[in-house]
N, C-alpha and C positions, 0 to 999 in steps of 0.2 A: 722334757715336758715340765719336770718341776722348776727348772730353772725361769722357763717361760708363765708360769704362774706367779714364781715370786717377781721378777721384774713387772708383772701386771698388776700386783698386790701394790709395789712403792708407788707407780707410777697413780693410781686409783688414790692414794694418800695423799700426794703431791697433788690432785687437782681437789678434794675436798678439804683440804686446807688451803687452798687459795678460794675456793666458792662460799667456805663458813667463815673467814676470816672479815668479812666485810657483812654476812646477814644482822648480826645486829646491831652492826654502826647505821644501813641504812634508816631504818626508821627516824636515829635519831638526827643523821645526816639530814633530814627530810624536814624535820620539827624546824633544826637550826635555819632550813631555808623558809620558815613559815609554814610548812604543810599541817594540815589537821588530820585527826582517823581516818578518815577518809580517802586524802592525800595519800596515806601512809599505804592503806588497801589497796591504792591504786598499782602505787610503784610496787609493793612488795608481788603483787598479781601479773604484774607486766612479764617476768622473763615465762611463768608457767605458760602464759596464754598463748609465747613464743615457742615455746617447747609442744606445747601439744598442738600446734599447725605443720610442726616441720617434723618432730620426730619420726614417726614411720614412712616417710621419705627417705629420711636418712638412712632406716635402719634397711630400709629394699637396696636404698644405696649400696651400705657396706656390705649385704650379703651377696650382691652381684659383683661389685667388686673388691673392697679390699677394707676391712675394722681398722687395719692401721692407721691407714689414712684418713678415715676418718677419728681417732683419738686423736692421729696429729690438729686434724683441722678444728676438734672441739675444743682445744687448747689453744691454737692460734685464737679462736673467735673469744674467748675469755679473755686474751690477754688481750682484745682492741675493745670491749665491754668497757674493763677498770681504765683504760686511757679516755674513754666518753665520762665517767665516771669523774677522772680527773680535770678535765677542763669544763667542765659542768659548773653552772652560775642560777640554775634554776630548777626545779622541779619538772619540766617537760623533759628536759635535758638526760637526768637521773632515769626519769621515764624510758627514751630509748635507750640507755646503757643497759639498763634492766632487762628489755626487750632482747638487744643482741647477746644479754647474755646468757636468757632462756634458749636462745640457737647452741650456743655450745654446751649446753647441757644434752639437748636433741642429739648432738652429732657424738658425743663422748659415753656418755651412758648407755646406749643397749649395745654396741660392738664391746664392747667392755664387760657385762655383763655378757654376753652370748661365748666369749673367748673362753672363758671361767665353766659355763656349763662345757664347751665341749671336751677340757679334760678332767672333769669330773666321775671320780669312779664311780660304776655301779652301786645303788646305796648309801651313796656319802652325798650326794648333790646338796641337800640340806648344808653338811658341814662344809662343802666348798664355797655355797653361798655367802654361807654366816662366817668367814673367817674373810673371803672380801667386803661383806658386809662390816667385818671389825675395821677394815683397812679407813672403811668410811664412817667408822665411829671415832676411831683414831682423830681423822680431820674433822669430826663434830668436836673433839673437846679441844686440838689444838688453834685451830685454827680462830676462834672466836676469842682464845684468850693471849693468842700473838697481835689478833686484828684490835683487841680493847688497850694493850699497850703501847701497843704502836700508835693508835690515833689518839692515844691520854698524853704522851710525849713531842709527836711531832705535826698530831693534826689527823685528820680527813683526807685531806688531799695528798698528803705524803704518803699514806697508806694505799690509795689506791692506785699510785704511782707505782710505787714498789712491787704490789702485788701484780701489773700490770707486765712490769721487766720480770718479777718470776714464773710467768706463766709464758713471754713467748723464749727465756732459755732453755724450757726443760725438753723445747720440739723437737730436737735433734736428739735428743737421747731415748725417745718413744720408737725401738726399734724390737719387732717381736716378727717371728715368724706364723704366717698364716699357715693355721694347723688344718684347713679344712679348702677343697677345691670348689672354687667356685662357680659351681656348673648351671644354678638356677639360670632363668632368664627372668625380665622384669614380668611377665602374662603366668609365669609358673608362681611367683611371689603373689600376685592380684589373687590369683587360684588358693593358694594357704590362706591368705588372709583373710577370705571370705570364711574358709573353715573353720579359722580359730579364733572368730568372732561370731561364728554360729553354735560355738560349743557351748553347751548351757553354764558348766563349771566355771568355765571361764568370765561369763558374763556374772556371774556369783562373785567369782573373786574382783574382777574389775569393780564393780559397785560398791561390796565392802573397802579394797582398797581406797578410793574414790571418797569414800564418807571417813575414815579413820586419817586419812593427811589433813585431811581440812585441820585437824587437832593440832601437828606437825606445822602445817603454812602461819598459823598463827599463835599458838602460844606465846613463844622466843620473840618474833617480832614486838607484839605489844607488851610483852613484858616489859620488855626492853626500853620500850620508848613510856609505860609508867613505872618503872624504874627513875628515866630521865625527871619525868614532871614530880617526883617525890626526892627529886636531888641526887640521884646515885651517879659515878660516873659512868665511864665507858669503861674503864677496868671493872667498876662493879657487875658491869650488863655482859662484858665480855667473860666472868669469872662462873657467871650463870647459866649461859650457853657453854661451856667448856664443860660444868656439872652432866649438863645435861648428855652431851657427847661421852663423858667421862660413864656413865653410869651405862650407854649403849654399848662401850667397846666391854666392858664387864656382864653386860646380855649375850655379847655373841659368843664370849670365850664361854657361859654357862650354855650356850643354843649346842656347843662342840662337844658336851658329852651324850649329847642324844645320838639316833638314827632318825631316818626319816618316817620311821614308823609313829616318832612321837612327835611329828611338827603339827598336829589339828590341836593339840593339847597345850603343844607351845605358843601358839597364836591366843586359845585360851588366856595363858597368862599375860601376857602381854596388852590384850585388852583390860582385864582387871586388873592391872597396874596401872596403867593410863586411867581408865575411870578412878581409882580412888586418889592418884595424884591430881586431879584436875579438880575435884574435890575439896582436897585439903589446901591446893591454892587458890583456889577461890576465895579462903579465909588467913591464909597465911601469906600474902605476896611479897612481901619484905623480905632479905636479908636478915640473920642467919636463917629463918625460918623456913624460906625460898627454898632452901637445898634441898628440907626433903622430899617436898611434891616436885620439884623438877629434877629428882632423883629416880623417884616412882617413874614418869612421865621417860624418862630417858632409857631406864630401862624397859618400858615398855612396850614404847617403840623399837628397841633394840632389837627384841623377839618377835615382835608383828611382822615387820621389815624383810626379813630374809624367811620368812616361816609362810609369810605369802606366797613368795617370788616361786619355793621351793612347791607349794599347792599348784600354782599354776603352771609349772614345768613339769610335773610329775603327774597331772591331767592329761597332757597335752600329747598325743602322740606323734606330733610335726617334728621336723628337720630344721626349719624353719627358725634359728632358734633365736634369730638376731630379730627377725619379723616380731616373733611372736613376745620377746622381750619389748619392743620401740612400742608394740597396740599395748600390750601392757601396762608398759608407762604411762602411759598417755591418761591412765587413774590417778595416778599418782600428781599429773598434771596438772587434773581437771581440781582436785583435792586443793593443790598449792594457788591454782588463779581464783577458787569460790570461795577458800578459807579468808585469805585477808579480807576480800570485801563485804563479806559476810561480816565479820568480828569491825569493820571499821565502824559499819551502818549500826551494829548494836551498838556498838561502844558512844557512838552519834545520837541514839536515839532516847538509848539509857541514861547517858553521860556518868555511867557508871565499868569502871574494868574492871571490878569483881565480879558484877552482876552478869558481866556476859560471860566470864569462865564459867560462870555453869551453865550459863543457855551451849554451851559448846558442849558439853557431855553426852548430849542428844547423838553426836555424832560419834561417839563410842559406843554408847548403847545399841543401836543399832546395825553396827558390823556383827557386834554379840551376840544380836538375835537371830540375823539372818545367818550367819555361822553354826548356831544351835541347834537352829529348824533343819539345815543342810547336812550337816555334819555327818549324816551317814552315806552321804554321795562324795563325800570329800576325805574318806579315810582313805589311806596308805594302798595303793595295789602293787606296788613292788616297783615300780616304771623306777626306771632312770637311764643315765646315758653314759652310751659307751666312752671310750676314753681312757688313756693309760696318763696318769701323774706320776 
């Protein structure tokens, strides 16, 4: 089992360093073809919007038949995403790449996640989360600043090439054994997911989740692309996303000395790290200064991120566990397609991207409160799942 862990840890790095390695070139990819904020909202909102139609399809999918196969397949559909990518001559174009590539997000993330809780020891689910979660902090800091070298040296389009031939080599090497029999049928799935979308907790954690990415779908992106209009390059916008990644994989190894008895309190931090990072760049957006609010912000996503995941699996007393991970996501989704377009129209409106980093705050504040009010229906009851690593 542990061996089947770690080969799910590299392979979870290898697809978020190919997925972060292009998020903040697109904006500016975008500007270069003329796009405005708006523009920018649009495409950066496209793969979500694709992810939250198809993922829990998927995820009924994998649990009737096989995760493998689907990780294989969210990794082929990535690697045909960055070749649209690359013969791309216009913004409609970018449009659908973005689109197919919100599909291999659907198909790669909850069987990937669900692999992870099934061997998870009793009481550790938190630190099994948060140490795949590092796997995906990892490809938050490297991938943004292979993807800002690469396209500062050989281009845009080189880059999306490349990353396009690394995503469909790595499919044959996605070999894991299915640890769990797949005995549901698709009418016993329809059945849980009525459940675990009727459970109140869960609707608690979906809505914060929901309102707390919107922070996530846009910071990095318009950073990035007022970075560009203030002259930085693509190494500067890629070295900033990389902080930011950098600062989550150093949340998760800090998320590994708790249990799960203290993830309500670790979400805590996480939130008030994000609100005061979003804060301090709101007045500090520039280089060197940058580092330290998308430091705060990095890490505090870092600790939200798997401190959620682990509330909502340790509510839950479904089997279900790829289901209940894909309905899940699908917050997370909704977060990624409202945030950009949200942050485009103010930034549109305002013509100001300071002014809207703080109108963005609101959507911290509020997981916060509703976290607060709850908090005593969302402490610790021991749950977790069986499973030998």
């Amino acid at each position: 089992m542990e061996k089947e862990v770690v080969k799910l840890y590299m392979i979870t790095l290898y697809f978020f360093i190919l997925i972060w390695s292009i998020v903040p070139i697109i904006p500016r990819y975008v500007m270069v073809l003329g796009g405005d904020p708006i523009s920018i909202g649009m495409v950066m909102s496209a793969a979500p919007i694709a992810t939250v139609v198809t993922r829990v399809v998927f995820s009924m999918f994998s649990e009737v038949y096989s995760r493998v196969f689907m990780m294989r397949l969210g990794m082929l559909i990535l690697g045909t995403s960055y070749l649209l990518l690359y013969i791309s001559s216009d913004i409609n174009t970018v449009l659908i790449g973005r689109l197919v590539q919100g599909l291999s997000l659907a198909a790669f993330i909850p069987p990937s996640i669900a692999y992870v809780v099934d061997l998870a020891k009793h009481g550790f689910l938190g630190k099994t989360l948060g140490t795949r979660a590092l796997m995906a902090s990892l490809g938050y800091t490297l991938g943004p600043l292979l993807g800002g070298i690469v396209s500062e040296l050989i281009g845009y389009k080189s880059l999306f090439l490349i990353s396009s031939i690394m995503a469909f080599s790595v499919i044959p090497l996605i070999r894991l054994n299915e640890c769990r029999a797949n005995s549901k049928t698709f009418s016993e799935l329809i059945k849980g997911l009525i459940n675990i979308v009727s459970y109140r907790n869960f609707i608690i954690l979906f809505i914060v989740t929901a309102l707390q990415t919107t922070i996530l779908a846009s910071v990095i992106p318009f950073l990035s692309s007022y970075l560009k209009l203030m002259g930085y390059s693509d190494y500067d916008a890629g070295l900033i996303s990389s902080a930011y990644g950098l600062a989550g994989l150093f949340s998760r190894l800090f998320m590994n000395l708790f249990t799960d008895r203290d993830v309500l309190m670790l979400t805590f931090l996480g939130l008030s790290m994000d609100l005061t990072g979003l804060l301090i760049l709101s007045f500090k957006p520039l280089p060197p200064e940058a580092f330290i609010p998308i430091l705060l912000i990095g890490f505090g996503d870092g600790l939200f991120i798997p401190c959620a995941q682990t509330l909502v699996f340790m509510s839950s007393k479904t089997e279900l566990r790829t289901v209940l991970s894909g309905i899940y996501a699908t917050a997370w989704d909704l977060g990624m397609f409202v945030g950009p377009l949200i942050t485009g129209y103010l930034i549109t409106i305002t013509n100001d991207y300071l002014v809207t980093f703080r109108y963005l705050m609101i959507f911290t504040l509020l997981p916060t409160v509703i976290l607060y009010l709850k908090r005593r229906e969302l402490t610790y009851r021991g749950l977790g799942f069986g499973g030998s690593s």
